[in-house]
N, C-alpha and C positions, 0 to 999 in steps of 0.2 A: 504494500500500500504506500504510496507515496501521497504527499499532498502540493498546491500547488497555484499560481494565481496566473489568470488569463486579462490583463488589464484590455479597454478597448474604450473607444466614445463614439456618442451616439446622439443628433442633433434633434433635438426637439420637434422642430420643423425644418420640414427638407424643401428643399430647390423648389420642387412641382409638387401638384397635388397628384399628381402619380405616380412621381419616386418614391418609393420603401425601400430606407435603409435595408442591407443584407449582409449579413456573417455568419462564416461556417466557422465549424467548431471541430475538434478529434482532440478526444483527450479518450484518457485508458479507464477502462472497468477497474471499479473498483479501487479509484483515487478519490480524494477528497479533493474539491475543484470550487473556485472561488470565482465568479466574474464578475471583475471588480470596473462597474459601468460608471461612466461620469457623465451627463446630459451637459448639451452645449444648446447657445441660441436658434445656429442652423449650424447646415456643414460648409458654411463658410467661414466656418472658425467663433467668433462672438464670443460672449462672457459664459459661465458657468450658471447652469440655471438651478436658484434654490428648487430645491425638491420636497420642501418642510413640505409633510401630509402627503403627499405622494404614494399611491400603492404599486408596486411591480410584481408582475407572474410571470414565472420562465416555464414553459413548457415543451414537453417532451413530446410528440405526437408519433402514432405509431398508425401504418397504415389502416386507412378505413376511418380517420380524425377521432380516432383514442388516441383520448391524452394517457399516455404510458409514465412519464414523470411531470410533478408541478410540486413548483416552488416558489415560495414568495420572500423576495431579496428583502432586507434591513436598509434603513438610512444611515448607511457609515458616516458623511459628513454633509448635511442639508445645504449649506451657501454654498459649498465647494460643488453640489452638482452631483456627488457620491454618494452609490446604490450595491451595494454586496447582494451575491446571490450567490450562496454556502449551496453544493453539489455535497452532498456526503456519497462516502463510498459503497455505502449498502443499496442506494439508488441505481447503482449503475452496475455493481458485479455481475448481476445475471443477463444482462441484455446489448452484448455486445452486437454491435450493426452500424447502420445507416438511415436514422431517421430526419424528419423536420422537425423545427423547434422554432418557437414565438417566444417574446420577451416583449410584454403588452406592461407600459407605464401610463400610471392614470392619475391626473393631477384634479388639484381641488376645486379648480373653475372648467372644470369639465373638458378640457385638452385631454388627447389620449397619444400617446408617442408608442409603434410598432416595429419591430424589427422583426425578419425572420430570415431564415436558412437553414443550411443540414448540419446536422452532426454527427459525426462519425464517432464511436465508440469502439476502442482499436481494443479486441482481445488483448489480455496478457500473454507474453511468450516468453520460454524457457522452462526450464524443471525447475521452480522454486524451492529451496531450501525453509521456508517458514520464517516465520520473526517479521513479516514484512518485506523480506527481499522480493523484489520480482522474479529474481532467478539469475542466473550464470547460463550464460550463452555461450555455446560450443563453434567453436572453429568454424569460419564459414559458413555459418548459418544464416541460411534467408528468410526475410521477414518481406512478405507478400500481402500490403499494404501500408497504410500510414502509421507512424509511431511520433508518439507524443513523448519527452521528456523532462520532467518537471526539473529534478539536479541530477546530472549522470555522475556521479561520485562511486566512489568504492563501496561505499556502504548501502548504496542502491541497485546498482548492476555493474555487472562485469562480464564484458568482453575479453575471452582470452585469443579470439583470432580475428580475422576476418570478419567483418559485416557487413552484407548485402541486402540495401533495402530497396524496394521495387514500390514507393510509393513518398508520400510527404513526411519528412521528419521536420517537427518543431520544437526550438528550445524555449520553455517558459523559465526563463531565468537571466534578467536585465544584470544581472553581475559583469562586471569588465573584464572578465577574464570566462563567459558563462562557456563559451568553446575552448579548446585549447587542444591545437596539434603538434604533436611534439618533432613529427616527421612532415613530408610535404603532403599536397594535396592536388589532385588531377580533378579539373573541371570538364565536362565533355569525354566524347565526340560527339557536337548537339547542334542544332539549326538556329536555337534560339540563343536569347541571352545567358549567357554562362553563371552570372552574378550579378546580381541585384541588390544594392543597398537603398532603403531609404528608410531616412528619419520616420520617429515618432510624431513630427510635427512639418509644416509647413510655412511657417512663421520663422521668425527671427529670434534666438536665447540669447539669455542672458550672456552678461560677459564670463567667456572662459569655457560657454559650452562645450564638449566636447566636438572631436572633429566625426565628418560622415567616413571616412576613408584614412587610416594612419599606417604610414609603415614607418619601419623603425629597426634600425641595425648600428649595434656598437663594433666597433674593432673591425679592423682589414685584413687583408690575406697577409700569412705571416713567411709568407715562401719566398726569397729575392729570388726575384729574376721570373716569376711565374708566369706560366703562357699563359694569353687568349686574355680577354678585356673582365673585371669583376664588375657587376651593378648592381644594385637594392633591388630593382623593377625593371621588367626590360618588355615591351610590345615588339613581336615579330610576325612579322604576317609576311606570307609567299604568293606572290601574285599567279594564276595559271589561265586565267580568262584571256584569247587571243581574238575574241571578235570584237576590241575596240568599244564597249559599252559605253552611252554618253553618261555624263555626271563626274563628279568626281569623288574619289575612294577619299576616307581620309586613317591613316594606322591609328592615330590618334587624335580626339578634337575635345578642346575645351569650351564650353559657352557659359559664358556670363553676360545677361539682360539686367534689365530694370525699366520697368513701364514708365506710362504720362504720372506727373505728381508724384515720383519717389526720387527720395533724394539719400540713398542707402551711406551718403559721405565718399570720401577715396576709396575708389577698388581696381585692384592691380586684378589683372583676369589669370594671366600667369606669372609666376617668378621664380629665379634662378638665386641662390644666394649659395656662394662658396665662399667660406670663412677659412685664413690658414695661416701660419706663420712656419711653414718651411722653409727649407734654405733652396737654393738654388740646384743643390743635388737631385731633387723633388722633381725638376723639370719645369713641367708649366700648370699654372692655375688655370681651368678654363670653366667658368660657371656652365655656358650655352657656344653649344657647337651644331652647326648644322654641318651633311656633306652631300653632296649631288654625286654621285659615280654612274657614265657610261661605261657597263663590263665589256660591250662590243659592238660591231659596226650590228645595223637589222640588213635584213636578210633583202630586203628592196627598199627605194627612195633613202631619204634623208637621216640621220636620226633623230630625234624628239628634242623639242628645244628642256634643258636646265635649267634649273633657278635654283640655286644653291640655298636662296633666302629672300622671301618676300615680305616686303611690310606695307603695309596700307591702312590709309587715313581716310575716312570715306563719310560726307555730308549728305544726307538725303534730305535736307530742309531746302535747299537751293539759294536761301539767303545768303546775305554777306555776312562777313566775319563778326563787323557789328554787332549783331545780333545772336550771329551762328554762335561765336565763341573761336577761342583759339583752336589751331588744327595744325597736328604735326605728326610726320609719317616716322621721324626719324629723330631722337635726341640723341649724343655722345657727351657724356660728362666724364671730367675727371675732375675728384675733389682730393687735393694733395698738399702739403705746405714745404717750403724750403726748394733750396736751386736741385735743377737736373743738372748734377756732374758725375753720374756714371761715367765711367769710361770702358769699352769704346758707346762714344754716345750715337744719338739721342737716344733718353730711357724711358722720356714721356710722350706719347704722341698720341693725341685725338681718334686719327684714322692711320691703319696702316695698308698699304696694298703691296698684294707679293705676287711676282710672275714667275715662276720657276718653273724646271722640267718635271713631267709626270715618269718619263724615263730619261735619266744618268745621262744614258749612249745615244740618247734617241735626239734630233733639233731641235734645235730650239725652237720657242711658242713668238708665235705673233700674235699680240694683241692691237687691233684697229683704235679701238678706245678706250681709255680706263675711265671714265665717268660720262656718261650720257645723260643729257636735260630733252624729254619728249614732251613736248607742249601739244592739245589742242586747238584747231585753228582758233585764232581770236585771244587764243589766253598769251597771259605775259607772266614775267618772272625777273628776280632781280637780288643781286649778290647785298648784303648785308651784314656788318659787321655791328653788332651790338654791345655796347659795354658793360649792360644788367646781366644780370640773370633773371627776368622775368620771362 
């Protein structure tokens, strides 16, 4: 027997008068189970709605509309919105399946707020030992359906090999550490998305919230001279599509918005920060490297234009700057104090451009131009030497 809480929210009044909120459930026979409900404005987020007086029934319904289980949840906290609704485990031991379930709240000025969906009731599996264990699972053993678990600890299951689950596994347990793999982990071979994070919320936390996504690695490879490149995170994708599909792929893409009337403050969309103080032995610091590589000539015509690195600044108002605001494709800052006397110098430079050979043996490169200005008919442009830093 384990026990265990299912938090969720649930809007008072929804979008349409046709939308009815829906959530499916699976949790295991013969757990104590908690669904600890908080009532919102709508589901557009809003305040917490008191619930003082408030009656709720969860119900269990079993084909042919027998109600099979019904329960009527507590007001854990009235202004907060919070409704408990205590599942005990003698409810559920004997009727493992697949039923529908309602969870009908009823307020004192005659408002009634409905949810419904299925829930699934995952048989226990394993040879249990008693005491409450659910059991010790044997090597390999497949579990052909969904499995719910409340804390997977020692003291509640044990896995001594392999496990194969052929359906939904969910962890009810918000601890920061509620997974934990000590070896790696294989996503796919799948069509869809591989992984999925999303917040509890939609909204903006507090300061210090935690992050949606962290990784995190101390110490480096401790082998001098070790082949092949180390990384924290690495996207690799193999391209094999040769009929030229229009659009464009991207390995990776980040998006950061913000609608009409939000002013979320300064937001960097991505950033590169290498912090170090080696010496020169080190080589070189490079926060952000792009590289473009031709591996060889195509097989007919030209080959594909490169662009090692593109940046763009792009106005869809059509106004002028006036009004538009500032716009720039391209900043270089160097913030430094004291004379450049390296030697051999220069140590400090803004912009560097380098023409070198791709091969030793091979000619040298002709480049036509190292910096090109493409203007639109009509437009103009003009060199600028500024004293500010505004």
């Amino acid at each position: 027997m384990a026990g265990y809480t299912i938090p969720f929210a649930l809007p008072r009044q929804p979008r349409t008068p046709r939308y009815r909120p829906r959530r499916d459930f699976v949790v295991t026979a013969g757990d104590d189970v908690t669904l600890e409900l908080t009532i919102y404005q709508d589901d557009m987020g809003g305040g917490p709605v008191d619930v003082t007086g408030a009656e709720a029934t969860w119900t269990i319904w079993q084909e042919g509309s027998t109600a099979l289980v019904e329960v009527t949840g507590d007001i854990e906290d009235a202004p907060a919105g919070r409704i408990d609704v205590v599942i005990a485990a003698a409810a559920t031991t004997d009727i493992p399946g697949r039923y529908s379930h309602t969870l009908r709240i009823e307020f004192p000025n005659g408002m009634t707020t409905v949810v419904t969906g299925m829930i699934h009731i995952q048989p226990v599996y394993g040879t249990g030992t008693g005491g409450g264990d659910p059991g010790t699972m044997t090597p390999a053993e497949g579990i052909y359906g969904d499995v719910i678990i409340g804390e997977l600890t020692a003291a509640s299951a044990i896995i001594s090999g392999a496990l194969d689950v052929h359906g939904l596994v969910t962890l009810h347990n918000d601890a920061t550490n509620a997974l934990t793999v000590a070896g790696g982990a294989v996503f796919g071979p799948s069509d869809f998305r591989q992984v999925e994070i999303l917040p509890t919320t939609t909204g903006d936390g507090p300061a210090g919230m935690p992050q949606a996504f962290l990784v995190r690695r101390v110490g480096s490879d401790d082998t001098v001279g070790a082949a092949g490149n180390l990384w924290v995170s690495q996207s690799s994708w193999v391209l094999t599509d040769t009929s030229a599909p229009a659009g464009v792929r991207y390995n990776s893409l980040v998006s950061t918005a913000s609608g009409a009337g939000v002013d979320p403050g300064e937001v960097w969309g991505f950033t590169s920060i290498l912090s170090t103080q080696a010496s020169t032995d080190s080589l070189n610091a490079v926060p952000i490297y792009g590289q473009g590589v031709r591996r060889g000539l195509p097989s007919g015509g030209v080959g594909v234009p490169i662009l090692a690195g593109v940046l763009e600044a792009r106005s869809l108002t059509g106004a002028s700057s006036a009004t538009d605001g500032r716009l720039r494709s391209l900043e270089l800052d160097i913030f430094a104090n004291g004379a450049d006397d390296i030697t051999p110098g220069p140590g400090r430079e803004a912009l560097t451009i380098v023409l070198d050979k791709d091969d030793a043996g091979g000619a040298a490169p002709h480049v036509t131009s190292v910096s090109g200005v493409c203007t639109a008919a009509g437009a103009s442009c003009s060199w600028v030497l500024r004293p500010d830093l505004t």
